[in-house]
Structure formats: C-alpha cells, structure tokens
C-alpha positions in Angstrom: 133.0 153.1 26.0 135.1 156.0 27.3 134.2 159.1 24.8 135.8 162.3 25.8 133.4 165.2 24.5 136.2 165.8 21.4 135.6 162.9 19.5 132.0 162.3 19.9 130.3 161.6 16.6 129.2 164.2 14.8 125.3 163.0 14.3 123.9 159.6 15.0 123.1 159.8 11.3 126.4 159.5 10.1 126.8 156.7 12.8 124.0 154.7 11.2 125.8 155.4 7.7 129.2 154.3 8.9 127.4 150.7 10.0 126.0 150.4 6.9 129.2 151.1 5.2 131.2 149.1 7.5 129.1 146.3 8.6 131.6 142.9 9.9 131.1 143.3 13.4 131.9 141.6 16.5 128.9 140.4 18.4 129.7 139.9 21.5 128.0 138.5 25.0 128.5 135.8 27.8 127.9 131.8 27.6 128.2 130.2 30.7 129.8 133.3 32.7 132.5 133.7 30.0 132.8 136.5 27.7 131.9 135.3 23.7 132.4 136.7 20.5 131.3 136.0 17.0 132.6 137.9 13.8 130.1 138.7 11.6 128.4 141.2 8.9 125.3 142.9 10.5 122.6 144.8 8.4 120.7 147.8 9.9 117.2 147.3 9.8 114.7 150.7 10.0 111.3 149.6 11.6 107.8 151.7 10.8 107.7 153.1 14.2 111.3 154.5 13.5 113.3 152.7 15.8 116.6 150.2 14.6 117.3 147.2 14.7 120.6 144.7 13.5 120.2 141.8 11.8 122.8 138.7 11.3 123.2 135.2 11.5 125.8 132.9 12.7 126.2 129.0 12.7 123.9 126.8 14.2 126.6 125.3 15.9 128.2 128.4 17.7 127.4 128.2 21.5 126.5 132.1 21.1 123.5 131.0 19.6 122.5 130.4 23.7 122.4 134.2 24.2 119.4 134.8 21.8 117.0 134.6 24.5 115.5 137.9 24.4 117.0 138.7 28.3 120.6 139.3 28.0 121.9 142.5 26.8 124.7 142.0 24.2 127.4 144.5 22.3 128.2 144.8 18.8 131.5 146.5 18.1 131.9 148.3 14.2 135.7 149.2 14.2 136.5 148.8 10.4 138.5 152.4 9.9 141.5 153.1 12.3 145.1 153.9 11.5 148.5 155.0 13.1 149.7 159.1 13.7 152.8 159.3 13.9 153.9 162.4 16.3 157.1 163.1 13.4 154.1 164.8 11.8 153.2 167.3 14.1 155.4 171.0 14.5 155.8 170.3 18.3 157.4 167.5 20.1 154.3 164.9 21.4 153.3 161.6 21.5 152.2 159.1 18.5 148.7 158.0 18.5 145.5 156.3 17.0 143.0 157.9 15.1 139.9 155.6 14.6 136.3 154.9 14.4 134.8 152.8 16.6 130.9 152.2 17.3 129.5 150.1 20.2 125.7 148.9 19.9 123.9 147.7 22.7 120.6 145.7 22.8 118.7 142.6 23.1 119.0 139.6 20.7 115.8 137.2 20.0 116.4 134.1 17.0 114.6 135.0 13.4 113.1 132.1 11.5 111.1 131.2 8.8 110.3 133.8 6.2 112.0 136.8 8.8 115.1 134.7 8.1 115.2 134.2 4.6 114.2 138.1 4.0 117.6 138.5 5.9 119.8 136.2 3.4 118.3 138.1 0.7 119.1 141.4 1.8 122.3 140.1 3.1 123.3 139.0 -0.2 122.0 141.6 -2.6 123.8 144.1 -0.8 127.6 143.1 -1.2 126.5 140.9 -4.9 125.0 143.9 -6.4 123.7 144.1 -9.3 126.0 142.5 -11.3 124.5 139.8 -13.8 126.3 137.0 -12.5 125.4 138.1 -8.9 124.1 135.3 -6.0 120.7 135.2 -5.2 119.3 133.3 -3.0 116.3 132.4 -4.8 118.5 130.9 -7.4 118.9 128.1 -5.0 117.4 124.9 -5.2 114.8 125.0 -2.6 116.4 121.4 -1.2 119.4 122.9 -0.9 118.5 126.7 0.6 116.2 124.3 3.3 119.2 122.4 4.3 122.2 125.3 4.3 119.3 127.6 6.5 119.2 124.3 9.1 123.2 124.8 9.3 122.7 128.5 10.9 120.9 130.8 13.3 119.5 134.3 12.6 119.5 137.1 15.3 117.7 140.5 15.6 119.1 142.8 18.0 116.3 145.5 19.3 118.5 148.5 19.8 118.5 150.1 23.0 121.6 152.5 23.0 124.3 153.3 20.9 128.0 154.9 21.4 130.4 155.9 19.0 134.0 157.7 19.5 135.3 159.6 16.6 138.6 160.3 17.5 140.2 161.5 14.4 142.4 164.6 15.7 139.9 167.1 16.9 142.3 168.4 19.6 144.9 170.0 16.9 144.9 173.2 15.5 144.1 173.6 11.9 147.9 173.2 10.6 148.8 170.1 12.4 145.2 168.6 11.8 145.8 169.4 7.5 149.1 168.3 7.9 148.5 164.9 9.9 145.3 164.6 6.6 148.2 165.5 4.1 150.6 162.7 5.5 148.2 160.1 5.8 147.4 160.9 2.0 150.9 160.5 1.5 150.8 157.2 3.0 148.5 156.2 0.8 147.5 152.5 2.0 143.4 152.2 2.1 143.5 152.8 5.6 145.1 156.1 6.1 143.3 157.5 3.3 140.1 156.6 4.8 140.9 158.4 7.5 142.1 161.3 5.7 138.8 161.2 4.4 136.6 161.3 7.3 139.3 163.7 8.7 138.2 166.4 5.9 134.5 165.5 6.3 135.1 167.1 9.8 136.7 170.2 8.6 135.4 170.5 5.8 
C-alpha cells in the first residue's frame, strides 16, 4: 500500500486497537491464478512470545479454503472508517478528497481444528454478544448440533509477518482548515464523519 510519510499511523499500537475495534475484514488471496476474497470478522490473537496473529473462519465450502496451506502469503484489508471532504470546507480554492483508515495485514494462513477452533467461536462470540444475559454462547449448544454447524466451516490462523496502515485524515492542513474540516464533519453528523472527526482530534489533540 502506497503511504506517503503524512498519514502514516501514529503507533502500531493504535493499529492493533483499530483491528480490534473494527474487525470485518476482507481476506484476500489467489485460487487457481485468480485473485479471491472473503468478507469476514477477524480477531487479533497475542501469542507468549509476543508476536500476532488473526484468527477467522469462513465456510467449508468457499474455494479460499485452498489457500490455507501454510505457503501462500495472503492480505487482510480493515477499512471500516472512511468518509468524504468536501474542498467547500477549506479557506482556499482545492480539490475534494477522502479521509480514511485503512490497514493491510500480510501473512501466512494454516486451517485451525479441533479444540483451537472451538476456542475461536468462543472468543468470536463473546466479544460482539457481551455480556448481556440473553447473550449466545456456544457452549449453550447441543453438542450434536455445534459438531455438525463446525463441519459446515473452516478456521484460519494467519502468522503475521508485516503490517501497513495509512492514516490519511488531513495531516497536510494547517491548524484552521484541519479544525474546520473536524467542525464540518461534526456538523454532518452521520456515524461516519463523526468517526472521523474523532480520530481527526485524537491526532491533534
């Protein structure tokens, strides 16, 4: 991904915190010498020696499934915050634009079965059920049932081996236009612009 020096995250620590926060992905790869793509939540995983990892699942019957061999380098692109700028905003005559996050994560995918797979669904679940008394679990399942819905799909744990992300949220404006293009997109109000209002004031804080 092309990152001019600008908009390069701020810390790979808030690029881990903006996958977990924003974790339906597109996994992406090639089957048969033709480009593939599955859309799908992914969970960071931290390992004891301190390295990542991202763990997912898709359906059994997705051909991607034939790029979990451990060899093939795959992507998985977070873009979940990104709105329009329009140039109207800014005191100077200039161009509209995007401002966005986007993250690229690179490694190599092996299949998870078994217990590693099951530990996934749980996590996978508890994380966007919560807490809430009436929440999911998967243990809640009849074990007949869990058996046969884990037949229907394929986990996947990506070893991470490098990791880009572009911030490009309006670093190259001077303090008035930058507040003002925060103020507008405020003013917009749709969830959107105001999250990128948001991560706009983180930066200038």
């Amino acid at each position: 991904m092309y990152v001019p020096k600008k908009f390069e995250a701020p810390s790979i620590e808030a690029v881990e915190q903006y996958i977990r926060e924003n974790g339906f992905a597109t996994l992406t790869g090639y089957h048969k010498h033709i480009p593939i793509a599955t859309h799908i939540p992914l969970m960071i995983k931290d390992l004891s020696n301190g390295d990542k990892t991202l763990v997912g699942h898709i359906s059994a019957a997705n051909p991607q499934t034939a790029c979990f061999d451990g060899e093939q380098e795959m992507m998985a692109v977070f873009m979940e915050n990104h709105t329009y700028i329009s140039s109207s905003w800014y005191d100077h005559i200039n161009v509209p634009t995007w401002n966005y996050i986007a993250v690229h994560v690179y490694g190599k995918v092996r299949k998870i079965v078994g217990d590693e797979l099951r530990s996934h669904l749980h996590d996978l679940t508890h994380k966007y059920e919560g807490d809430s008394p009436s929440a999911f679990k998967v243990e809640s399942m009849p074990e007949d049932m869990l058996n046969r819905e884990i037949k229907g799909i394929v986990g996947l744990e990506m070893d991470v081996t490098k990791v880009e992300a572009s911030y490009k949220l309006s670093q190259n404006r001077d303090d008035k236009n930058y507040k003002e293009i925060i103020k507008k997109l405020e003013e917009r109000g749709d969830e959107l612009s105001v999250r990128i209002a948001a991560e706009m004031s983180k930066l200038r804080s």
